[in-house]
N, CA, C and O atoms as a GROMACS GRO file, in nm:
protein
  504
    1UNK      N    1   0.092   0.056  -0.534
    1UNK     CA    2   0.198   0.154  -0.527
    1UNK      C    3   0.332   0.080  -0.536
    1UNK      O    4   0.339  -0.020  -0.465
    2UNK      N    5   0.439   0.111  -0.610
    2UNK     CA    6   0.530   0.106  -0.634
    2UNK      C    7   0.682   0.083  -0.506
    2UNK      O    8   0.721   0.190  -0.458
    3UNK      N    9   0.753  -0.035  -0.461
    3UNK     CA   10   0.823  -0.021  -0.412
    3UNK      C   11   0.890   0.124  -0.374
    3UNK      O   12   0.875   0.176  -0.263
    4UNK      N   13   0.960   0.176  -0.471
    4UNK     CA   14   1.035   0.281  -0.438
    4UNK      C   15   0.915   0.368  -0.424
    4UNK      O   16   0.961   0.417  -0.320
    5UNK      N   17   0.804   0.429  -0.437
    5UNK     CA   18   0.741   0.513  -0.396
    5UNK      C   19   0.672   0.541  -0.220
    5UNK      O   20   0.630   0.628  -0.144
    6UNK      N   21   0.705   0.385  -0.234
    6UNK     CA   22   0.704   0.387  -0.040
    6UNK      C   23   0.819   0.442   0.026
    6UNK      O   24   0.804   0.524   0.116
    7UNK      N   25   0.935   0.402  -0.013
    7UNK     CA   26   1.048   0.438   0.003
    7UNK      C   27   1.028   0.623   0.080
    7UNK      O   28   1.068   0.663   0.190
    8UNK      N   29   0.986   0.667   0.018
    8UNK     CA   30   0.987   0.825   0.126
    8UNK      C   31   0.832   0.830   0.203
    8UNK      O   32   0.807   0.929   0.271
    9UNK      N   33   0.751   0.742   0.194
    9UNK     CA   34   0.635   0.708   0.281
    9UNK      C   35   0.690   0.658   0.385
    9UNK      O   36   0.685   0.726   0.488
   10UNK      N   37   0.758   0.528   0.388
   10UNK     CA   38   0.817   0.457   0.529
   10UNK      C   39   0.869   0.605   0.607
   10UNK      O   40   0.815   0.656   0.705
   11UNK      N   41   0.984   0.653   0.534
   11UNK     CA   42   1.068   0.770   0.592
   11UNK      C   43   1.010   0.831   0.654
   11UNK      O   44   1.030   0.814   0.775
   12UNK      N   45   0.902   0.942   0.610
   12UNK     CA   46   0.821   1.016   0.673
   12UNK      C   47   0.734   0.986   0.802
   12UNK      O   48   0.704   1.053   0.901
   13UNK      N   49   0.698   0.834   0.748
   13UNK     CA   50   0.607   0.777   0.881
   13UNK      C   51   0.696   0.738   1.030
   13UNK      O   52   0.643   0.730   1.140
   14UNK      N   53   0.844   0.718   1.002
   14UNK     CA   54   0.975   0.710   1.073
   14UNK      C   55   0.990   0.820   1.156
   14UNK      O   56   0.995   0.825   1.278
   15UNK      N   57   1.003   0.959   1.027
   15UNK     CA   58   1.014   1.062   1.119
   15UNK      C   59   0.878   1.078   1.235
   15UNK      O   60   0.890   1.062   1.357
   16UNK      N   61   0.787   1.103   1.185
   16UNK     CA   62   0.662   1.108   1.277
   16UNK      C   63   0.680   1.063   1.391
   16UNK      O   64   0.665   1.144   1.482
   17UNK      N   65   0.709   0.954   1.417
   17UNK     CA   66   0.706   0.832   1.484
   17UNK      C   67   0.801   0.876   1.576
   17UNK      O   68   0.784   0.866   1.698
   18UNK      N   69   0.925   0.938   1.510
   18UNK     CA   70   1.037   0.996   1.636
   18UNK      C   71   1.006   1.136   1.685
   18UNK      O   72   1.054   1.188   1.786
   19UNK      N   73   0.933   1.182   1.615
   19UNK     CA   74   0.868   1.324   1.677
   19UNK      C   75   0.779   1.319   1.786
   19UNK      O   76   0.751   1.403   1.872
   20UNK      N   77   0.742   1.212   1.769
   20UNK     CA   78   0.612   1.199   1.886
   20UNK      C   79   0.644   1.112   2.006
   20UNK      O   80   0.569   1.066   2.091
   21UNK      N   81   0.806   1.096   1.986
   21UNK     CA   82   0.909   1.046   2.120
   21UNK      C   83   1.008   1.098   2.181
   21UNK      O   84   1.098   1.051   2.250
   22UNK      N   85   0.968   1.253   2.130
   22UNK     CA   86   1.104   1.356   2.160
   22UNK      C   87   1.095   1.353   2.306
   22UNK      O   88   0.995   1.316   2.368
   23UNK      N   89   1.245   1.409   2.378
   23UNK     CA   90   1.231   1.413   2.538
   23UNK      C   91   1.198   1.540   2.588
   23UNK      O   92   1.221   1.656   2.551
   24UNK      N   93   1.124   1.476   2.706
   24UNK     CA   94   1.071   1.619   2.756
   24UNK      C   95   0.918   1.718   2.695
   24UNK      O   96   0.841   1.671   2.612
   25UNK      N   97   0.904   1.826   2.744
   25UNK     CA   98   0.805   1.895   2.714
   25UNK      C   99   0.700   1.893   2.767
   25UNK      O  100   0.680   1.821   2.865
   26UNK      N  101   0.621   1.962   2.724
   26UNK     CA  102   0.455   1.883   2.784
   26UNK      C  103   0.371   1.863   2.666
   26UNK      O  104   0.402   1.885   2.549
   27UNK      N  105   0.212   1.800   2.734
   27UNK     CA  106   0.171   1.708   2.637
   27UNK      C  107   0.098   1.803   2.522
   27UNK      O  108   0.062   1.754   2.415
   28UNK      N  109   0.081   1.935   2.552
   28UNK     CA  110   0.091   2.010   2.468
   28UNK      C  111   0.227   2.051   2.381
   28UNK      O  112   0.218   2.116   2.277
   29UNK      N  113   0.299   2.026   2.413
   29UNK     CA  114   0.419   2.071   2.306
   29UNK      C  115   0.443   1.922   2.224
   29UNK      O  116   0.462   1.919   2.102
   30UNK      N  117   0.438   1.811   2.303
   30UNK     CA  118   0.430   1.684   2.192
   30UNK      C  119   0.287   1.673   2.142
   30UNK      O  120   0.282   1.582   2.058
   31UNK      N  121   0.188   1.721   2.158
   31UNK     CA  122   0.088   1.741   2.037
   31UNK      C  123   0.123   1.845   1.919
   31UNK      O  124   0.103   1.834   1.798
   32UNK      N  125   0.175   1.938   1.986
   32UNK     CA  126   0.199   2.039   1.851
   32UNK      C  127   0.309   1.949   1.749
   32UNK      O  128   0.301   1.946   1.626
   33UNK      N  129   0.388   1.894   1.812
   33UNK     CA  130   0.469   1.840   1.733
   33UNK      C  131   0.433   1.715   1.635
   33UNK      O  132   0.471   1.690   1.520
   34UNK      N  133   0.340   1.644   1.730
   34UNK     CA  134   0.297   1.517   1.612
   34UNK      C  135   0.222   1.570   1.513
   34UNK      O  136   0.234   1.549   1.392
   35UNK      N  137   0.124   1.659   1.583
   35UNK     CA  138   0.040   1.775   1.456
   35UNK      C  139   0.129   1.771   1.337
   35UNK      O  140   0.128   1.695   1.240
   36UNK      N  141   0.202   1.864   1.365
   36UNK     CA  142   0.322   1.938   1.238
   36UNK      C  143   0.390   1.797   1.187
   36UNK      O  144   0.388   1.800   1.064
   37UNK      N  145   0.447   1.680   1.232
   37UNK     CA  146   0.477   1.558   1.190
   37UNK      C  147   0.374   1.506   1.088
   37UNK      O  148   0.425   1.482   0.978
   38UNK      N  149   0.259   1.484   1.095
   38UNK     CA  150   0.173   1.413   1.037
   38UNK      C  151   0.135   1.479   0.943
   38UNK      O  152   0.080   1.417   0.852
   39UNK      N  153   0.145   1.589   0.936
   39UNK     CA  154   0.076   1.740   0.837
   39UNK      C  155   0.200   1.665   0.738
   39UNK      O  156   0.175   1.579   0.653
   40UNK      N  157   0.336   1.717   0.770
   40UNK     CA  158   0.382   1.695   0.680
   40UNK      C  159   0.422   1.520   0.602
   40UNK      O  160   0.454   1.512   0.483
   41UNK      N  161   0.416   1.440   0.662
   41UNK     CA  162   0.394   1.311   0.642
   41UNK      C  163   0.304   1.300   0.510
   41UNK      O  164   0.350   1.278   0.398
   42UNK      N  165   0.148   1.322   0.544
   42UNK     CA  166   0.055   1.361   0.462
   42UNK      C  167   0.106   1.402   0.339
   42UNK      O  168   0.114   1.331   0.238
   43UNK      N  169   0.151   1.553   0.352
   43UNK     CA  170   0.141   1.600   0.246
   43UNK      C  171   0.218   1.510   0.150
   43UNK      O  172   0.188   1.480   0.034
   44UNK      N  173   0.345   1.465   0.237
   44UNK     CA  174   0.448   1.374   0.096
   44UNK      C  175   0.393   1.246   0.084
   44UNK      O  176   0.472   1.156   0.054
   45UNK      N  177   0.253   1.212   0.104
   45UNK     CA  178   0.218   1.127   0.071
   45UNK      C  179   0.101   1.125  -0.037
   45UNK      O  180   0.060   1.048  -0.123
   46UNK      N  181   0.085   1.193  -0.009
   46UNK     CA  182  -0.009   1.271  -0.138
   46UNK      C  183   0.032   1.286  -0.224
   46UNK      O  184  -0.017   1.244  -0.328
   47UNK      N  185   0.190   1.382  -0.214
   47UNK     CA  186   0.260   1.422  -0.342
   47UNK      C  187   0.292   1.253  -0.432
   47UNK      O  188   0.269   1.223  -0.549
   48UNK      N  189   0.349   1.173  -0.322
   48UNK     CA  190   0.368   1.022  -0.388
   48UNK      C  191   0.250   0.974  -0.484
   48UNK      O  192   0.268   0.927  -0.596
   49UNK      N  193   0.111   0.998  -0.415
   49UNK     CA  194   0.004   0.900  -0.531
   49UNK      C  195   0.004   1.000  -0.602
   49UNK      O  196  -0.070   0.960  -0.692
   50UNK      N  197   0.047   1.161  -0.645
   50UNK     CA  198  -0.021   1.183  -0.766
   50UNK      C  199   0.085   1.205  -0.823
   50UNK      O  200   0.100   1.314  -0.877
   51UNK      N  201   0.180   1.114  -0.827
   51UNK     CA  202   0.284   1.098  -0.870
   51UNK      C  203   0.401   1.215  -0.900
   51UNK      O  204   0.476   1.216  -0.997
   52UNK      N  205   0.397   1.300  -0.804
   52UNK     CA  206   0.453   1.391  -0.780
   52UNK      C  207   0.610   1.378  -0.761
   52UNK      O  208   0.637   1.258  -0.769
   53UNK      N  209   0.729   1.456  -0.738
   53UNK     CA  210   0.811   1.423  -0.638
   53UNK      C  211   0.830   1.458  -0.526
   53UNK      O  212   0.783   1.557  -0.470
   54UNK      N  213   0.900   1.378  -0.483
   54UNK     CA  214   0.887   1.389  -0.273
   54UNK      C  215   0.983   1.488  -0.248
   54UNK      O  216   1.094   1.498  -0.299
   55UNK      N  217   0.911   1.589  -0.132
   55UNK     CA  218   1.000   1.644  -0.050
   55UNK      C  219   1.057   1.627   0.050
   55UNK      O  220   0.979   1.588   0.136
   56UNK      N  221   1.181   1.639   0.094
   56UNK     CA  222   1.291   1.585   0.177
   56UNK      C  223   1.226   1.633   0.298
   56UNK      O  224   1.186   1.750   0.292
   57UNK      N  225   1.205   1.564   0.419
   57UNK     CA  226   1.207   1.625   0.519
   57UNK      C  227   1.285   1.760   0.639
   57UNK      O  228   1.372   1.721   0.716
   58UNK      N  229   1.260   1.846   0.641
   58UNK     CA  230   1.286   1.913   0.663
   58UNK      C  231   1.397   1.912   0.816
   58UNK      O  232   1.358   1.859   0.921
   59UNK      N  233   1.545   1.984   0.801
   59UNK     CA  234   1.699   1.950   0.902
   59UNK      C  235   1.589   2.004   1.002
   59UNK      O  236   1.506   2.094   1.005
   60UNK      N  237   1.641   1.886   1.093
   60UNK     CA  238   1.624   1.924   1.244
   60UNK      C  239   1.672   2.080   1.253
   60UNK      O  240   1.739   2.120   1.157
   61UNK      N  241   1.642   2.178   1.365
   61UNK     CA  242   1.656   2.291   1.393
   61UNK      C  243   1.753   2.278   1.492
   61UNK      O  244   1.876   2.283   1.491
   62UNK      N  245   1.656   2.256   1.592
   62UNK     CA  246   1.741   2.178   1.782
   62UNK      C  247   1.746   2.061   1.813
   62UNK      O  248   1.642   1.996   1.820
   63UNK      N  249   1.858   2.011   1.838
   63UNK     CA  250   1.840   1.861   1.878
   63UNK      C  251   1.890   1.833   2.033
   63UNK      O  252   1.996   1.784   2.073
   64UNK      N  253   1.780   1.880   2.104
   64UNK     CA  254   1.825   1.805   2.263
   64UNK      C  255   1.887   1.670   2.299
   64UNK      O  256   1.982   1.658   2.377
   65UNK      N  257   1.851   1.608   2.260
   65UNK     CA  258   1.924   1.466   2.264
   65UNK      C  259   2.063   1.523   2.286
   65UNK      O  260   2.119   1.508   2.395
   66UNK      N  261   2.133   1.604   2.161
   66UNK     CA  262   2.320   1.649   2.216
   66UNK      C  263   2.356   1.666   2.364
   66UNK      O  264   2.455   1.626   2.426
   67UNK      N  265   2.236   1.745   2.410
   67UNK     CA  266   2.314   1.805   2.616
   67UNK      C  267   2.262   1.733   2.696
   67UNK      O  268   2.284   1.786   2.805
   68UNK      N  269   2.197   1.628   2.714
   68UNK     CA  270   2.136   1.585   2.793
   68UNK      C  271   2.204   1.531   2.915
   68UNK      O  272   2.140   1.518   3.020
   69UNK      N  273   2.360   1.490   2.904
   69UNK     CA  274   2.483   1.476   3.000
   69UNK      C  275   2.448   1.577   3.071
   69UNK      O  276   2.465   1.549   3.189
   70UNK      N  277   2.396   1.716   3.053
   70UNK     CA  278   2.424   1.843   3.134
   70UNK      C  279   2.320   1.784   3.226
   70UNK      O  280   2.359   1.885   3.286
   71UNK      N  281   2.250   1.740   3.280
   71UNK     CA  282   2.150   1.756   3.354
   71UNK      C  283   2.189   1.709   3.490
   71UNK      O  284   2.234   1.594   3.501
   72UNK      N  285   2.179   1.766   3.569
   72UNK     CA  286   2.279   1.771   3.705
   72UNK      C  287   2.357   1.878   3.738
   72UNK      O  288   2.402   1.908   3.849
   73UNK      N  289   2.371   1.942   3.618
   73UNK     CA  290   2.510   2.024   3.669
   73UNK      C  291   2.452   2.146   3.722
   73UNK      O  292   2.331   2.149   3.746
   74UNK      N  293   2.519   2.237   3.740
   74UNK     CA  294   2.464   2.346   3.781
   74UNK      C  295   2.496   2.433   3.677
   74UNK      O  296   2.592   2.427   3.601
   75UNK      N  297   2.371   2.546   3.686
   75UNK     CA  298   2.359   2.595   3.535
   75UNK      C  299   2.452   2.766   3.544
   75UNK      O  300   2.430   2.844   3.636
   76UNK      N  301   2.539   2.793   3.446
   76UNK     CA  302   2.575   2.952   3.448
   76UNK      C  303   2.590   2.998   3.294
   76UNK      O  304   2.562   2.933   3.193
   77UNK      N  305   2.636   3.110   3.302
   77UNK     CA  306   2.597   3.170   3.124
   77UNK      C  307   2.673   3.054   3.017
   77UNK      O  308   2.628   3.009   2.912
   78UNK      N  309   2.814   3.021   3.090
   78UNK     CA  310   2.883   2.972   2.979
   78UNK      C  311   2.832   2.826   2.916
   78UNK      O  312   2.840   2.796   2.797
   79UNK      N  313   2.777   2.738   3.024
   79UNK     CA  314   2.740   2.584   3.021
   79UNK      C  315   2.620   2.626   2.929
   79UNK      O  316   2.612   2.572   2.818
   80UNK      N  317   2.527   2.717   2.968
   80UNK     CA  318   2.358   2.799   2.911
   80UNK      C  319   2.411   2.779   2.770
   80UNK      O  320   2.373   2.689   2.695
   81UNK      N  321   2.521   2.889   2.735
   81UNK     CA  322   2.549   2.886   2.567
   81UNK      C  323   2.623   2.767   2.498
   81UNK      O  324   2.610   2.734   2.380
   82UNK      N  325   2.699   2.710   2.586
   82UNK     CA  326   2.784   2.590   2.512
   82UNK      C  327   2.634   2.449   2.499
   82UNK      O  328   2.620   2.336   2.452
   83UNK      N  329   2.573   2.525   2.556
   83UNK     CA  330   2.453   2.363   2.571
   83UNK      C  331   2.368   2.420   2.444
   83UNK      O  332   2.291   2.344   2.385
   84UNK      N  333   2.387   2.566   2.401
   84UNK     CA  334   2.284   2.623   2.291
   84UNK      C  335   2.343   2.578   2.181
   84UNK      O  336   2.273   2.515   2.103
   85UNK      N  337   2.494   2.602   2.145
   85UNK     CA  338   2.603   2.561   2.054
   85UNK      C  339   2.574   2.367   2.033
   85UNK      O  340   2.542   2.310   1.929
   86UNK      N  341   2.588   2.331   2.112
   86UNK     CA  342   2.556   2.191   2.117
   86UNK      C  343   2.497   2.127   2.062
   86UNK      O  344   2.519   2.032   1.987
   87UNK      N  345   2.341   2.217   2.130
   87UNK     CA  346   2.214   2.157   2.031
   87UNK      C  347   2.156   2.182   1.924
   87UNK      O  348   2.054   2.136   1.871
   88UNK      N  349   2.276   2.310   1.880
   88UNK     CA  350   2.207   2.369   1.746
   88UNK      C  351   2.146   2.412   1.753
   88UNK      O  352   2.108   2.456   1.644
   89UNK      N  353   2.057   2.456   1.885
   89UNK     CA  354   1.995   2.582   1.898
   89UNK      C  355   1.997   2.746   1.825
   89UNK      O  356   2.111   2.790   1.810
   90UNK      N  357   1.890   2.830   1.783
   90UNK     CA  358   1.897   2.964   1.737
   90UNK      C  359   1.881   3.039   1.935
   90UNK      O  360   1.923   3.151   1.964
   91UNK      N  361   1.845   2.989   1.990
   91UNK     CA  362   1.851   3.114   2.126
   91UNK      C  363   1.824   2.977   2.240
   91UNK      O  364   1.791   2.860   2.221
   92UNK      N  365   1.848   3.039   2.339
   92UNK     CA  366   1.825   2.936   2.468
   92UNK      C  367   1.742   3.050   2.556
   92UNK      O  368   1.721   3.170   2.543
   93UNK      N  369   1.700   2.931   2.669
   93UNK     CA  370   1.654   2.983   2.774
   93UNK      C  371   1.586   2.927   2.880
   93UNK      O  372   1.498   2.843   2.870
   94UNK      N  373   1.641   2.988   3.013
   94UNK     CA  374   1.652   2.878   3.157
   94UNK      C  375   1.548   2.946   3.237
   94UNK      O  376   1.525   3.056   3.286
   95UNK      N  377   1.478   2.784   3.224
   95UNK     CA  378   1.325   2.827   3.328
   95UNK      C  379   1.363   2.821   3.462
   95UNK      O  380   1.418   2.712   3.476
   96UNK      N  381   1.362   2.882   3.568
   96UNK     CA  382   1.328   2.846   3.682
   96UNK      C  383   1.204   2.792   3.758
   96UNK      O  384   1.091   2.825   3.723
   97UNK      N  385   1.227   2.704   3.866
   97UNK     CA  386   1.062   2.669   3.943
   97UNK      C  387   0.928   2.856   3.959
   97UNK      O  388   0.952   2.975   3.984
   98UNK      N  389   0.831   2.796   3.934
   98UNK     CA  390   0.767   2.904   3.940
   98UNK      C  391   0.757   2.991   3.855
   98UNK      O  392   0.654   3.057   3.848
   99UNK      N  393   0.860   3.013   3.772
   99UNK     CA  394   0.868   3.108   3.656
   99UNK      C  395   0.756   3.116   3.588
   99UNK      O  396   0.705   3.006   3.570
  100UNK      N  397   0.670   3.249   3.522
  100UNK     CA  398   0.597   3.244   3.425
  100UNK      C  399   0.661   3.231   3.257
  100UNK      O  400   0.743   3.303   3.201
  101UNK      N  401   0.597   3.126   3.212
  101UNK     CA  402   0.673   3.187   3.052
  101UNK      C  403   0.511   3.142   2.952
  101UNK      O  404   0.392   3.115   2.967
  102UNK      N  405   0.621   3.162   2.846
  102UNK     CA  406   0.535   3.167   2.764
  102UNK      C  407   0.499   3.045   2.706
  102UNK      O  408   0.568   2.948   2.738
  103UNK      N  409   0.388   3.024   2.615
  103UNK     CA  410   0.355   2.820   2.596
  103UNK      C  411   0.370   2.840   2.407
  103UNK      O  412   0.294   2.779   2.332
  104UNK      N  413   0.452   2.909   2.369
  104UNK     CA  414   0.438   2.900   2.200
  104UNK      C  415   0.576   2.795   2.194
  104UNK      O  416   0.654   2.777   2.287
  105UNK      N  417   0.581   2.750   2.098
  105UNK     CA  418   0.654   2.678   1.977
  105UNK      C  419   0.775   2.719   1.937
  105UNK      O  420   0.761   2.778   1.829
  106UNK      N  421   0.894   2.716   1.974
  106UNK     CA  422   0.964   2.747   1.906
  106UNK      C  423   1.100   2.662   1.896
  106UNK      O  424   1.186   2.658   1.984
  107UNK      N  425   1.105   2.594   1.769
  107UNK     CA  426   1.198   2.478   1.716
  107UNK      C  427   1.328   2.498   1.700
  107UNK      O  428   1.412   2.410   1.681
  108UNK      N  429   1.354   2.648   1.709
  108UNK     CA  430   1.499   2.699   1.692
  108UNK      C  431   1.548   2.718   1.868
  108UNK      O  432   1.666   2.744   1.888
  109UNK      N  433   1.472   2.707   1.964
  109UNK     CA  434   1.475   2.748   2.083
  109UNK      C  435   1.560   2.654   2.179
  109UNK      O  436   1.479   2.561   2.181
  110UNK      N  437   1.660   2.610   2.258
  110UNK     CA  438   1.668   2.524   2.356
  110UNK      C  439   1.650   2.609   2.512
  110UNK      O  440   1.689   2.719   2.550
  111UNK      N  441   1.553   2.477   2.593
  111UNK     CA  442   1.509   2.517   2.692
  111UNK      C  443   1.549   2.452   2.814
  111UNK      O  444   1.521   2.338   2.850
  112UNK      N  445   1.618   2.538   2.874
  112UNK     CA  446   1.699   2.472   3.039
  112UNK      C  447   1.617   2.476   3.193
  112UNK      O  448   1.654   2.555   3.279
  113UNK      N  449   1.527   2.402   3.211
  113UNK     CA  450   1.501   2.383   3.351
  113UNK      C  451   1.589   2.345   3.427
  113UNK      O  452   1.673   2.258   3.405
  114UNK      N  453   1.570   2.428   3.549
  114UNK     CA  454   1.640   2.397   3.649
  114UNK      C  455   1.582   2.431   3.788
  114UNK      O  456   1.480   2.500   3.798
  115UNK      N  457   1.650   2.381   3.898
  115UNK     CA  458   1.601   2.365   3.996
  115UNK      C  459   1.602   2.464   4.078
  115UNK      O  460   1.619   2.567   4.013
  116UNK      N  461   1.587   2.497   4.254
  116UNK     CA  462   1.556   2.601   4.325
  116UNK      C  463   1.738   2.591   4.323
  116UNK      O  464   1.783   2.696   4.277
  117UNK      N  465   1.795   2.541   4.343
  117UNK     CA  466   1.959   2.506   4.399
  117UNK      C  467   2.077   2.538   4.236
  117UNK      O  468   2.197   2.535   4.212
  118UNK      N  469   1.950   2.567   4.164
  118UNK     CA  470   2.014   2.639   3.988
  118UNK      C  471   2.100   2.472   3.905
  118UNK      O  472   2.180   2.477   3.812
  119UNK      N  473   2.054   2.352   3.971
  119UNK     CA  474   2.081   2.270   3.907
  119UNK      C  475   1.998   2.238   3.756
  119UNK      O  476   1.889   2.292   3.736
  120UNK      N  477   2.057   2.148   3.657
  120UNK     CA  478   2.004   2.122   3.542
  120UNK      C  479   1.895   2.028   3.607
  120UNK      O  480   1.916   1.972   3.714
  121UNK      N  481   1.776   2.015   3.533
  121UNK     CA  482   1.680   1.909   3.561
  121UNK      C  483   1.636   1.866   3.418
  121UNK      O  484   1.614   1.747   3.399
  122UNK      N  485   1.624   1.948   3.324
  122UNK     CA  486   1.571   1.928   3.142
  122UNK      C  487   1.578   1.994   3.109
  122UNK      O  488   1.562   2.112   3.142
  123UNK      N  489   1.627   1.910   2.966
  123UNK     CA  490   1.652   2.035   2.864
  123UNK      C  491   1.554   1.961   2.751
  123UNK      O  492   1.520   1.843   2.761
  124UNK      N  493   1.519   2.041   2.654
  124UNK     CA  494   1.455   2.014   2.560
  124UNK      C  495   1.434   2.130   2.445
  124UNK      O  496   1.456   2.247   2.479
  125UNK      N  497   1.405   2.109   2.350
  125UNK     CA  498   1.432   2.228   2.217
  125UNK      C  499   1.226   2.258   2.232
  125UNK      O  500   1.151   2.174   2.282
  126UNK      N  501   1.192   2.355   2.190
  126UNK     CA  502   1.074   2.482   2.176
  126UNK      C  503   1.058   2.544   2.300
  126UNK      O  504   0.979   2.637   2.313
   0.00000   0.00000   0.00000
């Protein structure tokens, strides 16, 4: 294989690699994620041997990494949305201890735990 045809192989295997070091979650939400990492890894690697062209990896949605300063503070609507604005979030939403929620996927989502005292404890995007 061809120098430059690795060239978006390395990339992809890069991204993977940082997907499956995102902060936070549980070990079900970083499985779903290396899942969907490697799926697409694959596929542009495939497209490479049959000499296809490569598709660009697909823009981050949410990027937690931006609020992560917030964690400590104490949480209210305005910090909730400026931390959604931040991360490039499509919607937010603040778990409390005990809370039931729901366990789906969602990459446009940022998610605010916090404590009994309504402090930040993690944030993380699905």
């Amino acid at each position: 294989m061809s120098p430059s045809a690795l060239r978006p192989l390395l990339s992809l295997t890069l991204l993977a690699a940082l997907c499956a070091c995102s902060v936070g979650g549980t070990a079900d939400d970083d499985g779903a994620e290396q899942e969907q990492a490697l799926v697409a890894a694959q596929r542009a690697a495939e497209s490479v041997a049959d000499g296809g062209t490569t598709v660009p990896p697909p823009a981050p949605v949410c990027d937690g990494s931006q609020v992560q300063g917030l964690i400590g503070q104490s949480i209210d609507d305005a910090i909730a949305e400026q931390a959604k604005t931040d991360a490039g979030a499509g919607s937010v939403r603040v778990l409390t201890p005990g809370q039931m929620v729901t366990m789906e996927f969602d990459d446009t989502r940022l998610t605010i735990d916090v404590d009994a005292q309504g402090r930040i404890t993690a944030l993380r995007c699905g």
